[in-house]
C-alpha positions in Angstrom: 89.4 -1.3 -49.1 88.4 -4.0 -47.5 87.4 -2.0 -44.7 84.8 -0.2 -46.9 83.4 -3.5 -48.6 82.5 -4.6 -44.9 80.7 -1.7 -44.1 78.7 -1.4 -47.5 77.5 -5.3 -46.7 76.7 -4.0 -43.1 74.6 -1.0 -44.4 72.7 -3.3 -46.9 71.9 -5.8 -44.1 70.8 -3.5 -41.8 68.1 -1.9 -44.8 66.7 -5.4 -45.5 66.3 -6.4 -41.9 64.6 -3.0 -41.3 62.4 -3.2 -44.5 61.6 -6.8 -43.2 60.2 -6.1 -39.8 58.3 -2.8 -41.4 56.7 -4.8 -44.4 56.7 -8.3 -43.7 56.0 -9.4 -40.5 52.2 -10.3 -40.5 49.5 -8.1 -38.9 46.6 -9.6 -37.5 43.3 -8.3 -39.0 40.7 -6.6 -37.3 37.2 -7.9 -37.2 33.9 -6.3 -35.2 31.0 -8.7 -34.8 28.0 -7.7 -32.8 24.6 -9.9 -32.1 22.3 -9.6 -32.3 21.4 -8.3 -35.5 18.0 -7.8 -34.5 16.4 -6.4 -31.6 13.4 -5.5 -30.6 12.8 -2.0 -28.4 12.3 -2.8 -24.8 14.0 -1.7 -21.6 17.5 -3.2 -20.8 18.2 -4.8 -24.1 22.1 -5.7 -24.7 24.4 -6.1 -27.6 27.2 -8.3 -27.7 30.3 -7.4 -29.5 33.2 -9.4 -30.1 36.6 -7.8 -31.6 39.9 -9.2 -32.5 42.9 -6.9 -34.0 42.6 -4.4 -32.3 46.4 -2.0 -31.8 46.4 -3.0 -27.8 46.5 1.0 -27.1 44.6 1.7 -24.1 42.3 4.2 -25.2 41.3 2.3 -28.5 37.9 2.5 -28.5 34.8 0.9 -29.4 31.7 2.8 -30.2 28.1 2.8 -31.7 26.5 5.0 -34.2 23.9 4.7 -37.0 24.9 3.6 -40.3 26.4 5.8 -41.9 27.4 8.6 -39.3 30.9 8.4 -37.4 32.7 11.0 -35.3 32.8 11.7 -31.4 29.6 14.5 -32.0 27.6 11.5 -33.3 28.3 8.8 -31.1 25.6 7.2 -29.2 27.5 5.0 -26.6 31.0 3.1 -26.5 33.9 1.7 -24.3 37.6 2.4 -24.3 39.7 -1.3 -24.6 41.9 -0.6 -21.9 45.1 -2.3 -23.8 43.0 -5.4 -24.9 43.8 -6.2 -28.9 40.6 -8.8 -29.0 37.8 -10.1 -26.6 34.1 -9.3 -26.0 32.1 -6.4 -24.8 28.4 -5.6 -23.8 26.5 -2.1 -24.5 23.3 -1.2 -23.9 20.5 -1.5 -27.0 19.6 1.6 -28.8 15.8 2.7 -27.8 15.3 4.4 -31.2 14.2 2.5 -34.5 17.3 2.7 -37.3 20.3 1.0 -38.4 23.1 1.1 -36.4 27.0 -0.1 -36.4 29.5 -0.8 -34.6 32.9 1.0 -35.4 36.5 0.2 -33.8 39.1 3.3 -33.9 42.5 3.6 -32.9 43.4 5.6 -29.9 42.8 9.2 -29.7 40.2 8.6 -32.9 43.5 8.4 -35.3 41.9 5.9 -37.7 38.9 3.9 -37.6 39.6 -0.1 -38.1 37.0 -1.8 -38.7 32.8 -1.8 -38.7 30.1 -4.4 -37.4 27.5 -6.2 -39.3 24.5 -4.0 -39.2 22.2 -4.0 -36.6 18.2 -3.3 -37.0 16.4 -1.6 -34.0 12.3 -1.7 -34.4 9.6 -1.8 -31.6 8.1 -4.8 -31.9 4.5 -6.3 -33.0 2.0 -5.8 -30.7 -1.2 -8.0 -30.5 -4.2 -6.1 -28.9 -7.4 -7.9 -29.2 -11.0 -7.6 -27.6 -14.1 -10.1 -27.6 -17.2 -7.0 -27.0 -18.5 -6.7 -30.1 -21.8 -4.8 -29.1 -21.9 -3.5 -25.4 -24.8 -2.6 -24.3 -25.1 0.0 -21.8 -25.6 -0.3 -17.5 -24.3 0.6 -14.1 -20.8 -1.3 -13.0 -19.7 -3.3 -16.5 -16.6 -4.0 -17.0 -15.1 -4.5 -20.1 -11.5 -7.0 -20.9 -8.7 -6.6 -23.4 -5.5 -8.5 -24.3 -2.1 -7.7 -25.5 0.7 -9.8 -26.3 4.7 -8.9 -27.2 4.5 -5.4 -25.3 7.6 -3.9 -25.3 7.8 -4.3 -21.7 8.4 -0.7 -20.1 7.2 0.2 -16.6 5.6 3.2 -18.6 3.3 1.3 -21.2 -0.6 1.5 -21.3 -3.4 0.9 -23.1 -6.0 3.6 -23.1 -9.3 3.4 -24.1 -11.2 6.2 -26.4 -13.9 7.1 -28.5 -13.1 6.7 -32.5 -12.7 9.8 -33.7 -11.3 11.7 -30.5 -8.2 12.4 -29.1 -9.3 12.7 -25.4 -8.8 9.3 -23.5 -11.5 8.2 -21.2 -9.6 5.6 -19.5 -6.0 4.6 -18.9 -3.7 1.6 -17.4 -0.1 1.4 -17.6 1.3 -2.3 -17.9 4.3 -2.1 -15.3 7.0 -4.2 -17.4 4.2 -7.0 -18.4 4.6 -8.2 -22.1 1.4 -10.0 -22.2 -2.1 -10.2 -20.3 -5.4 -8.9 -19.9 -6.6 -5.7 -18.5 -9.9 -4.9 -17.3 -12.2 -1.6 -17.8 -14.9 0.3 -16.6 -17.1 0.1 -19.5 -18.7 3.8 -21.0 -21.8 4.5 -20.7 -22.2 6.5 -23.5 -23.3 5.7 -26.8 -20.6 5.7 -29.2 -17.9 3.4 -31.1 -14.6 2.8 -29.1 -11.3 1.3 -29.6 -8.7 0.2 -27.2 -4.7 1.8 -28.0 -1.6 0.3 -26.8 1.5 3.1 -26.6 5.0 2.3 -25.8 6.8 3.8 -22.9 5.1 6.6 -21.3 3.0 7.5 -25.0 6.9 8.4 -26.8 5.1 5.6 -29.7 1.9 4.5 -31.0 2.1 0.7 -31.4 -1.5 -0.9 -31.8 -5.2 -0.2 -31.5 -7.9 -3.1 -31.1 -11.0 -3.4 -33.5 -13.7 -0.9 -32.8 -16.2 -2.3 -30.8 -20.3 -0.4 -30.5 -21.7 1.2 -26.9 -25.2 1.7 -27.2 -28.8 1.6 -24.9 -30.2 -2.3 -25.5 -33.5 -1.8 -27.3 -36.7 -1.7 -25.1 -40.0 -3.8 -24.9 -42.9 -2.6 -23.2 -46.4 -3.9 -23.6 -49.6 -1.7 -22.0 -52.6 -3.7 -20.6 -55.6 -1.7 -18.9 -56.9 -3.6 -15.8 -60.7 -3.5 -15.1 -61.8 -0.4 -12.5 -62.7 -0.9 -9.2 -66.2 0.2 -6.8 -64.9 4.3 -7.5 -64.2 3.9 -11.2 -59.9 4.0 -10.7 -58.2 1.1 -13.4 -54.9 0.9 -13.5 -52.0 0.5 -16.0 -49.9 -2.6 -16.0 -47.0 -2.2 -18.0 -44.0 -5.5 -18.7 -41.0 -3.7 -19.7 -37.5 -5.6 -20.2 -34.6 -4.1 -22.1 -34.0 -1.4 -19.2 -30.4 -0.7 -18.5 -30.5 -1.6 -14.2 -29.7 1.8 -12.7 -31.4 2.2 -9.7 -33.4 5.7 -10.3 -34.5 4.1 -14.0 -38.0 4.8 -14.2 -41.1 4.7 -16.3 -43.5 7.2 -16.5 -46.9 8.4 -18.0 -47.2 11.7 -19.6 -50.1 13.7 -20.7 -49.1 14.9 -24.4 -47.9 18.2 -24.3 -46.9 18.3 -20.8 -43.4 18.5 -20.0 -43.7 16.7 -16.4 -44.9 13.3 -15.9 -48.5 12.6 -14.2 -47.6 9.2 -12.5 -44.0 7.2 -12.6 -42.7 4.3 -10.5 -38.3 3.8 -9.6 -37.0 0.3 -11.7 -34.4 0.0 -8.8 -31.6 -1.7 -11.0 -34.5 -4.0 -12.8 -34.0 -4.5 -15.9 -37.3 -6.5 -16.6 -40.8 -6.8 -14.6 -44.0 -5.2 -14.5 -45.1 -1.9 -12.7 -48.6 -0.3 -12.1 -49.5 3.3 -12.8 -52.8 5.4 -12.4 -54.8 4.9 -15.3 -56.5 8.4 -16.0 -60.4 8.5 -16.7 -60.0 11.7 -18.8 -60.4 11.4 -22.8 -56.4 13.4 -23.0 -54.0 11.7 -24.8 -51.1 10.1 -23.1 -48.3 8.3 -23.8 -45.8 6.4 -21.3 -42.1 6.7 -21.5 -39.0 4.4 -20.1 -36.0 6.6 -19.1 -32.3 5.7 -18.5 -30.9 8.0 -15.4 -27.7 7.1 -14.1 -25.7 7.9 -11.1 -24.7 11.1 -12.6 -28.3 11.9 -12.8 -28.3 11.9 -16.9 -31.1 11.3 -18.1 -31.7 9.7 -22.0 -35.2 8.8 -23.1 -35.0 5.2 -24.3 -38.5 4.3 -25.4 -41.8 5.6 -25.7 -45.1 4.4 -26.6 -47.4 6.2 -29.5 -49.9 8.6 -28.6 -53.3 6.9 -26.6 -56.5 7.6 -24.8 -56.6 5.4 -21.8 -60.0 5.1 -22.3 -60.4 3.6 -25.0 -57.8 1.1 -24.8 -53.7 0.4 -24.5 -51.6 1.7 -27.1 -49.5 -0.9 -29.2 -46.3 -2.8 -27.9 -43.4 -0.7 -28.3 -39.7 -2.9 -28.9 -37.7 0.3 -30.0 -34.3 2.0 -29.1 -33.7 5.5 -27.4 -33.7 9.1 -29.5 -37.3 9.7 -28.6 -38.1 7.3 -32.0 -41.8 7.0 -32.9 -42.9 3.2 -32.2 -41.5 0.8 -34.8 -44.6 -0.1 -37.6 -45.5 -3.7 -37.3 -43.2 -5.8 -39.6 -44.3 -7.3 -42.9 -44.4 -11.0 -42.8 -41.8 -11.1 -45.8 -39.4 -9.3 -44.3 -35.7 -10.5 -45.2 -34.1 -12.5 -42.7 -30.5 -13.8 -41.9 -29.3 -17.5 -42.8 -25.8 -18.5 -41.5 -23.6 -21.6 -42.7 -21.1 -23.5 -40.7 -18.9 -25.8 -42.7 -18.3 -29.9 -41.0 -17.3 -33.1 -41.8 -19.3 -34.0 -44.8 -22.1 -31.9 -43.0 -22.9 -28.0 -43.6 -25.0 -26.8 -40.5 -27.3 -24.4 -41.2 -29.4 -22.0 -38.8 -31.8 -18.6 -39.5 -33.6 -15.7 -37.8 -37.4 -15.8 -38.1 -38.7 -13.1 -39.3 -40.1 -10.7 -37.0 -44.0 -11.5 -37.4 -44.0 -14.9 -38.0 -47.7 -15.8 -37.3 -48.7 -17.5 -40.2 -45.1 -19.2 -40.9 -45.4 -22.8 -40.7 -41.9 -23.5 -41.8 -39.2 -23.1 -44.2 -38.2 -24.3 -47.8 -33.9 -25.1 -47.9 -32.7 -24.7 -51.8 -28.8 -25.8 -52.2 -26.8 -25.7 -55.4 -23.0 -26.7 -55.8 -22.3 -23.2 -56.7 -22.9 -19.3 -56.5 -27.1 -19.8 -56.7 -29.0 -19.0 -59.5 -31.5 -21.2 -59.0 -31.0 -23.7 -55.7 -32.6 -27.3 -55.7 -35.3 -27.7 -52.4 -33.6 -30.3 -50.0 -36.5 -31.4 -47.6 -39.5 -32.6 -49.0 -41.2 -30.8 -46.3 -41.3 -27.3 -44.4 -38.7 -27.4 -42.0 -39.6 -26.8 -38.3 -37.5 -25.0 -36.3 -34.6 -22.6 -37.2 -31.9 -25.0 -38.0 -30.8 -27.8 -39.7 -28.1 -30.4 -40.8 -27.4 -31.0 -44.4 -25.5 -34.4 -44.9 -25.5 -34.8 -48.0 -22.6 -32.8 -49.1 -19.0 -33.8 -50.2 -15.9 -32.4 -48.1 -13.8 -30.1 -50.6 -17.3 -29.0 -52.3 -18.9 -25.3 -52.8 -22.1 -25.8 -51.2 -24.6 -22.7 -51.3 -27.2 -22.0 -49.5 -30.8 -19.9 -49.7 -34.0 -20.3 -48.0 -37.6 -19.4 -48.1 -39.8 -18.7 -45.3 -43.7 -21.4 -45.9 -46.9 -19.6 -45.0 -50.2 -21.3 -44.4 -51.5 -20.8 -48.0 -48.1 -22.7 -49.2 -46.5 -19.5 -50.7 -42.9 -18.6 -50.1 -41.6 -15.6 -49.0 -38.9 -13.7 -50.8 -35.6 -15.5 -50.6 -32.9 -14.9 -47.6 -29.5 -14.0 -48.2 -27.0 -16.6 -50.5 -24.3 -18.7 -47.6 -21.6 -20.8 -49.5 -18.9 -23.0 -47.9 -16.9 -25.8 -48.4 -17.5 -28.8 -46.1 -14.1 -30.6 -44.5 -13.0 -32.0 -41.4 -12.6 -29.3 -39.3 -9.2 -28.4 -38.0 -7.5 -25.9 -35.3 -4.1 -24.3 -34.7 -2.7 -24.6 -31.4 0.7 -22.2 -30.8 2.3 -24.4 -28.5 6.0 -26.0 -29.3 6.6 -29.3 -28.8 7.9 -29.9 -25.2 7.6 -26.8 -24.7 9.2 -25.3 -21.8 9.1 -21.7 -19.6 9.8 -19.6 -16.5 6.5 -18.3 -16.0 3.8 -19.9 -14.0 1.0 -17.8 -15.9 1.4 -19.9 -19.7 0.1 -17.9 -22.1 -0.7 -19.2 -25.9 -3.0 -18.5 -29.1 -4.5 -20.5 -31.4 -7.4 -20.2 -34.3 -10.4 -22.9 -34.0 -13.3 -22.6 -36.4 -15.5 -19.9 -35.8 -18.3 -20.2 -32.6 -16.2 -23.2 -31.5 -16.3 -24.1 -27.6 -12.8 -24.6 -26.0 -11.7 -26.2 -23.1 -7.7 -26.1 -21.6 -8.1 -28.7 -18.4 -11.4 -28.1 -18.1 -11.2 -24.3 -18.0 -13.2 -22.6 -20.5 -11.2 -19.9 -23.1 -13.2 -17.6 -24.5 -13.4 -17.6 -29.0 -13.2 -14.5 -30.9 -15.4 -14.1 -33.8 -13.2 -14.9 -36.5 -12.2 -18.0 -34.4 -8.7 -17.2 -33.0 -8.0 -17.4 -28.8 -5.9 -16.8 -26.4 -5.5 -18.6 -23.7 -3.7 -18.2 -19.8 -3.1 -21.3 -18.0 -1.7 -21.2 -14.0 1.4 -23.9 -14.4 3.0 -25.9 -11.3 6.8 -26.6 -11.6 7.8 -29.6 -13.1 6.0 -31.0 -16.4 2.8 -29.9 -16.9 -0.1 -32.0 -19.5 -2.6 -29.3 -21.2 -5.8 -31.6 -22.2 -7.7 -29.3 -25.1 -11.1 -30.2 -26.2 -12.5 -28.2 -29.2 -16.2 -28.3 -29.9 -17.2 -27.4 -32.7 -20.5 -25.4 -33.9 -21.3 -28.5 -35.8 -20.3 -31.0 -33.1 -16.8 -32.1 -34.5 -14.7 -32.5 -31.4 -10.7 -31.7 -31.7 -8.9 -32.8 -28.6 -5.1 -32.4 -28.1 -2.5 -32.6 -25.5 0.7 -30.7 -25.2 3.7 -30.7 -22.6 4.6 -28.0 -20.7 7.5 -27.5 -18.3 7.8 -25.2 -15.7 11.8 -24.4 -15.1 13.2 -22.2 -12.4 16.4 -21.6 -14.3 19.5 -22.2 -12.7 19.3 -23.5 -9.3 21.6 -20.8 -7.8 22.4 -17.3 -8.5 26.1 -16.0 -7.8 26.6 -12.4 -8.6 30.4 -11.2 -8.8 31.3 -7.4 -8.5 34.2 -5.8 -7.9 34.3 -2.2 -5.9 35.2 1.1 -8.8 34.1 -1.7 -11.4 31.4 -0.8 -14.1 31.7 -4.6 -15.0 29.6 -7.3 -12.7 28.8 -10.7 -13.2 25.7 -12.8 -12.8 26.8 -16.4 -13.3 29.5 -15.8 -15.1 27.8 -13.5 -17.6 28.6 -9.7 -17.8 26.6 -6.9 -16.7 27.3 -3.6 -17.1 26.4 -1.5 -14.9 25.5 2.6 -15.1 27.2 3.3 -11.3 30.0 1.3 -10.2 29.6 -0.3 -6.6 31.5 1.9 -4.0 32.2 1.8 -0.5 30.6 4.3 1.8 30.8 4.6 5.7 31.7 0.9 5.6 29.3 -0.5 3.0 28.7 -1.0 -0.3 26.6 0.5 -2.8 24.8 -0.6 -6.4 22.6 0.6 -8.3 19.0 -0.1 -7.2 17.8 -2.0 -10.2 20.6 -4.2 -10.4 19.4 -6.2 -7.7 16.0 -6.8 -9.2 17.6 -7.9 -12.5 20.1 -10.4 -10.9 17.6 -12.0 -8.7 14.8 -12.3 -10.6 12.9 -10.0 -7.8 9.6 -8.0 -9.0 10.3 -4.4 -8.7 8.3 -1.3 -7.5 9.5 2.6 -7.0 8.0 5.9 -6.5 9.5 9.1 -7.8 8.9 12.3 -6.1 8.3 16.0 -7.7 11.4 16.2 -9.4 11.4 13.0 -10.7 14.3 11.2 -8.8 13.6 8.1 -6.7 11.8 8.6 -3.7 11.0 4.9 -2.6 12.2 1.2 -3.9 10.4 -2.0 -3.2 11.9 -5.5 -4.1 9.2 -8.7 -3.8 11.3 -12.5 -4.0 8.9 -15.0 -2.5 7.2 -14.4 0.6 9.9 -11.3 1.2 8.9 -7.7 1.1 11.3 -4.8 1.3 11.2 -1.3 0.7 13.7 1.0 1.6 13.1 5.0 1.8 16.0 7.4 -0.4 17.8 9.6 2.2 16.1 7.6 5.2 17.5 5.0 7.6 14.2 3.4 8.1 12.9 0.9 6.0 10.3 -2.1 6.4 10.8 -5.8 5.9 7.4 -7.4 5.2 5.3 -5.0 7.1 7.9 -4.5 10.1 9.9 -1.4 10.6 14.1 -1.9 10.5 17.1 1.0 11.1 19.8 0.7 8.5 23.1 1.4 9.4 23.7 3.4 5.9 20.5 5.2 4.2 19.9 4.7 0.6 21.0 7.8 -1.7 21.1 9.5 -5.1 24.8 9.8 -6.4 25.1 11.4 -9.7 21.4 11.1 -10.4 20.9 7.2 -10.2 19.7 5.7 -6.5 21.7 3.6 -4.9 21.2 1.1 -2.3 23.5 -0.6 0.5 23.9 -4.2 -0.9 24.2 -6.6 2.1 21.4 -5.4 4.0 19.2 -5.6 0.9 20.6 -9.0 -0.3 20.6 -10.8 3.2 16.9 -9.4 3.9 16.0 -11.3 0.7 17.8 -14.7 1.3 21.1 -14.4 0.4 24.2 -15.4 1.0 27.5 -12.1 0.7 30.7 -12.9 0.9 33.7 -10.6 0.8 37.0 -10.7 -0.4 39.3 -7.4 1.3 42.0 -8.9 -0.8 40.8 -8.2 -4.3 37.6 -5.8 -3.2 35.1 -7.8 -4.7 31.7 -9.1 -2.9 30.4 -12.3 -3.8 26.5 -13.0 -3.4 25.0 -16.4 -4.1 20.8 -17.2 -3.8 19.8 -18.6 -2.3 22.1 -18.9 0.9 
């Protein structure tokens, strides 16, 4: 009996210790944290991803979809834990806008654990900004744009195109640069244009600049007859300007209704001067005609002058554009002209256009009122000479609006110019640069927004202002701290002037790189890479992945790719060191000089891989092995 109350007690203790290890004993939770949350599409781009709680099963796995989506079919990348229950991992960036997650699931997908924070993939926004405004049409211009926050592929460009087309005339890809100016042949045809920035190799549209006008500058030509000579031959003098500079340009005199021209002399690239021509002694009507024909021989006809009998005299001055357009009709004296206002400290300056015949002008009447105009009070007490002037009696903070009135020599007015309002204050300017600020890049690039037709200096160097005012400025930096002096000029003589800190840092003062042979994982101090092909050994040496050595050392990188597409060259530039090494080849060159490799650079499954030491010794560093644990050590510089 007492035999049988033991073993009931026994059972009972045996069901509570088992319910107790089953029920009770805590379980640590899981958590998934990746960073960051935002990223912005660009090559090589890393996520960060921290776990804890994980089972320790050594195929629990980590993986990355978008929101949303789970299973092995819709999994975009991922890494198995190897037995680890927490720690931190590194995957490559998504290249595709969404939202995307992190999921952890225990091994053999059994049951997913836990999910990341969201993480938001979007290219990024991309400045691209031109200063043309009106080109005007000749042989060799170039023309400039800027971009900023480029997304950085080796495959982004910027083309150039005419609105409204989808053929590009012009193209230049960016090779990894972010920021920076590129230069263009400019067109030479008429037309309105636009400069487009697409994101690696034209997979997304990202930015177009403001439209900018191509067209022929107008042309002035004015006919005088000279006096004849003993036989009764005169001669036409003709003073042209407005001609674009090609070198077979020429002007000629035709008889009306003739197709061919009866005299014409070359411009050779002028675009201003005075030629002769045969002046007939017939009673025909002629006329004498400027053409543009450039190196492709086109020919457009870009001015003409009206019908005239030499005879009896020159025909009028002709300032006209091209399209075979009759001579412009001599202006009316009250034509409308253009007033412009640019706001100052306590001070409006003010300037006009005359108008086009101007001969009996003897000044102009200024009205002002403190508000849209209805009816302006005059301002000078007499005609004012010139085409501008300085209004001081205004008050900063205060609508001031403008008209004026061209003053003929009977004392009438003309008809009033177009209404100008602003508000006077002390003028003021942006300048994008942080406070001690600092950077890696000897090229320091910043923007800023000045008032409009301002003149900018950065150390003396003049920066070019876009219309509505804003700038951006390059600046070659030394190492160390740098001082940037800026002196803003203002349109009505305010000066802004400013200084700002820049430093110039080379990073860390030595590179080590750690990677261990058969390991995806490598180390460039002390932070983890992940690389696509593990180093191996081959005939004695070791092999990485090509780009890996550009990354770590902060080399500029070049390669060629052959029909197929695969690698066919690689060129690494650090300093004053030049190497390119051929795929399949054991020749390559060290700045300009032929060298034989022991080992020949090669494709292994698709990637192109290069023999370490030679390449990393060649370029100043220092490799170290260790037979023990197979890893290589490399350290720049030596």
């Amino acid at each position: 009996m007492k035999q049988t109350r033991f073993l009931k007690s026994f059972s009972w203790l045996l069901i509570f210790c088992l319910y107790f290890s089953l029920f009770m004993v805590p379980v640590q939770a899981q958590s998934l944290i990746a960073s960051p949350s935002k990223i912005e599409i660009g090559p090589n781009k890393r996520i960060t991803i921290k776990f804890s709680g994980a089972p320790g099963n050594r195929f629990d796995f980590i993986g990355l979809w978008k929101v949303g989506e789970e299973g092995e079919a819709r999994r975009i990348n991922g890494r198995f834990l190897d037995g680890k229950t927490s720690g931190t991992i590194v995957l490559n960036a998504p290249e595709e806008p969404g939202n995307y997650e992190f999921q952890m699931w225990e091994s053999d997908w059994e049951k997913k654990l836990a999910t990341s924070n969201p993480i938001s993939v979007d290219w990024g926004k991309v400045d691209l900004s031109q200063t043309i405004g009106t080109h005007y049409i000749g042989p060799g211009k170039k023309i400039q744009v800027s971009f900023i926050n480029a997304p950085g592929y080796k495959t982004d460009s910027i083309v150039l195109r005419e609105i409204g087309k989808t053929e590009n005339i012009d193209s230049q890809w960016l090779l990894t640069k972010t920021s920076g100016t590129l230069e263009f042949a400019a067109p030479e045809k008429p037309g309105s244009y636009e400069f487009v920035i697409w994101g690696n190799n034209f997979t997304k549209f990202l930015a177009k600049s403001s439209p900018f006008t191509v067209k022929w500058h107008p042309v002035s030509m004015n006919v005088s007859i000279g006096s004849t000579d003993a036989k009764g031959n005169g001669k036409l003098s003709i003073q042209y300007s407005g001609a674009p500079g090609y070198q077979y340009d020429y002007i000629g005199l035709y008889k009306i209704g003739e197709v061919d021209y009866t005299a014409y002399q070359w411009l050779h690239h002028k675009t201003s001067g005075t030629i002769e021509l045969m002046c007939p002694t017939d009673t025909d009507s002629y006329e004498i005609r400027l053409r543009a024909q450039n190196e492709n021989n086109f020919k457009t006809l870009l001015a003409k002058t009206q019908a005239f009998i030499p005879k009896n005299g020159p025909p009028p001055s002709v300032d006209q554009g091209p399209d075979d357009l009759p001579p412009t009709p001599t202006p009316s004296i009250d034509k409308p002209f253009i007033l412009r206002a640019y706001p100052g400290d306590g001070k409006v300056l003010l300037e006009w256009t005359p108008p086009q015949n101007n001969s009996n002008v003897i000044g102009y009447n200024l009205y002002r009122n403190a508000s849209s105009i209805t009816s302006g009070s005059l301002i000078n007490d007499f005609p004012i000479k010139g085409l501008k002037h300085i209004d001081e009696n205004v008050d900063n903070g205060m609508k001031a609006c403008y008209y004026m009135k061209a003053v003929y020599g009977d004392k009438t007015e003309s008809s009033s110019s177009n209404e100008v309002c602003v508000f006077p204050n002390v003028p003021k300017a942006v300048i994008n640069i942080p406070a001690n600020a600092t950077t890696k890049q000897s090229n320091y690039i910043f923007t800023g927004l000045v008032p409009p037709e301002s003149n900018i200096t950065v150390n003396g160097v003049a920066v070019m202002v876009r219309l509505d005012g804003s700038f951006t400025a390059t600046v070659k930096i030394n190492p160390g701290k740098n001082i940037l002096a800026i002196i803003i000029d203002t349109k009505t003589g305010g000066i802004i002037s400013s200084t700002h800190n820049v430093t110039l840092t080379s990073g860390d003062s030595k590179i080590t790189i750690l990677l261990t042979i058969g390991s995806n994982n490598a180390y460039v101090n002390q932070q983890l890479v992940l690389l696509d092909v593990a180093p191996f050994i081959d005939s004695g040496r070791t092999f990485v992945p090509f780009y890996f050595i550009s990354e770590s050392l902060r080399a500029e990188l070049d390669y060629t790719v052959d029909a197929s597409g695969k690698v066919a060259t690689v060129t690494y530039i650090l300093g004053i060191t030049n190497i390119t090494l051929y795929i399949g080849k054991l020749e390559a060159t060290v700045n300009g000089k032929t060298v034989t490799l022991e080992v020949a650079p090669k494709i292994i499954k698709g990637r192109a891989v290069i023999p370490l030491r030679f390449v990393t010794e060649a370029l100043g560093c220092k490799v170290e092995w260790d037979g023990e644990k197979m890893q290589v050590t490399i350290v720049y510089p030596a």
